[in-house]
C-alpha positions in Angstrom: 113.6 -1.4 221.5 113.5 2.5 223.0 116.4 3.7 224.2 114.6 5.0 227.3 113.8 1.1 228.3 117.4 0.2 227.6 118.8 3.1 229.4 116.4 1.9 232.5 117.2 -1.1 232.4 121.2 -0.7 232.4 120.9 1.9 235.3 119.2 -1.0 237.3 121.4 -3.4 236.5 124.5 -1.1 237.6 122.5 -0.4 240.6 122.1 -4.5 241.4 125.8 -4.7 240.6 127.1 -1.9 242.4 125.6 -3.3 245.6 127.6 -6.1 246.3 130.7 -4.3 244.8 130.6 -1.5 247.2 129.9 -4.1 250.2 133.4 -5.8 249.1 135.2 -3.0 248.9 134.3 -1.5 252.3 134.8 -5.3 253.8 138.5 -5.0 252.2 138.9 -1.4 253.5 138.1 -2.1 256.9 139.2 -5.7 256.8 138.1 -9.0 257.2 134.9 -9.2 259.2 
């Protein structure tokens, strides 16, 4: 297994999990919706 690939594939797996984790933390920020 390349690096390259597994590099690839980690960044789009933070990406995925960033998502929702950003989403929470603005919604706790701003306060319940």
């Amino acid at each position: 297994m390349n690096l390259e690939i597994f590099f690839q594939l980690a960044a789009i797996l933070l990406i995925l999990a960033a998502g929702p984790l950003v989403i929470v933390l603005l919604a706790s920020r701003s306060g319940n919706l």
